[in-house]
C-alpha positions, 0 to 999 in steps of 0.5 A: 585551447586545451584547457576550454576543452577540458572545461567544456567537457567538465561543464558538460560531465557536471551537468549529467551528474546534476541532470541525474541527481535532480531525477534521481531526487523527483523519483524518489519523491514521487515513491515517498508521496506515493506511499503517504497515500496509501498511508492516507487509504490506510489510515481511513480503511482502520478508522472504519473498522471499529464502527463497522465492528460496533454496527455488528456485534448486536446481530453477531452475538455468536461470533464474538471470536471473529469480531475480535479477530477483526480488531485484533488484525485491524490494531496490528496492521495500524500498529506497523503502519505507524511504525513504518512511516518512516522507513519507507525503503526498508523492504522488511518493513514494508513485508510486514505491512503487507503481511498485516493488511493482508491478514486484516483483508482476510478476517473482513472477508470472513466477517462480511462472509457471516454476515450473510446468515444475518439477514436482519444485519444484511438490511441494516442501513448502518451496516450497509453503509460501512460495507460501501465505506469500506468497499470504497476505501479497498478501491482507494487502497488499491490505486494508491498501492499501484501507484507506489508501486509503480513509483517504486518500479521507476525509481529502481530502474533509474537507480540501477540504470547505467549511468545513473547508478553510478550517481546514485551509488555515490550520492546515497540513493538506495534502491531497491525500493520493496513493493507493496504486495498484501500478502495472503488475500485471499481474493476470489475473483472468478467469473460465476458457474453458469448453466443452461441445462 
């Protein structure tokens, strides 16, 4: 009778263990598929950029130093995002990302700034395609960095949760997973100043 207790009570350990295992691998998954998509945003978000800089470098002969700016941050930040496929977890790594979007982020910002005191580019139908391109994939960026995030978010706190940790600590999972932040955007989003005087 003892022993079918014992028994009874190992099964059921056992099957915690695997119950927490199965979840720890689905979660770990699900951050994995969650950065191949951005990955994907990413990897669409650069393909744009050197025929965005073909459409403006005719009207923007005088601002050489900023087109090559973009291409220079564009050829970084596509550079880590093939480094870093592979190291998903690494917090360092994906820093760096977000360093380099980040920075690419900005210089288009300044690039689509300028653009404003050329008014002939401004009508381009090429140009204009390219900004809705791009302004369509930072969209698609943004979900897809949300939804990594929010993956990282849960598989953290599934590995840092009692009794999962234990599991996961003897099984090899290693949290923390790092978030994506895209550091130094400088993203301007207040409401306009408006005056009824």
């Amino acid at each position: 009778m003892e022993l079918v207790i014992i028994l009874v009570v190992l099964a059921i350990l056992v099957g915690i263990v695997v119950v927490l295992y199965n979840r720890l691998v689905r979660l770990r998954n699900a951050v994995v598929n969650a950065f191949a998509q951005i990955d994907v945003q990413l990897k669409r978000r650069h393909d744009l950029i050197p025929r965005l800089v073909e459409s403006v470098k005719g009207y923007m002969k005088h601002e050489r130093e900023t087109l090559e700016a973009v291409v220079k941050a564009r050829n970084n930040a596509e550079q880590i995002r093939e480094q870093i496929a592979g190291a998903i977890g690494d917090s360092q790594a994906i820093a760096q990302l977000g360093q380099a979007e980040g920075a690419l982020g900005n210089i288009l910002g300044r690039l689509f700034a300028l653009s404003e005191s050329y008014p002939d580019l401004k009508a381009d139908q090429n140009f204009r395609q390219f900004q809705e391109e791009l302004t369509s994939t930072e969209n698609r960026v943004a979900y897809a960095r949300q939804s990594y995030n929010d993956s990282a978010m849960n598989y953290n706190n599934a590995a840092q949760s009692i009794p999962t940790n234990f599991v996961a600590a003897a099984f090899g999972f290693e949290p923390p997973v790092a978030m994506l932040e895209f550091e130094d955007r400088e993203e301007i989003q207040h409401a306009p100043d408006v005056s009824f005087t």
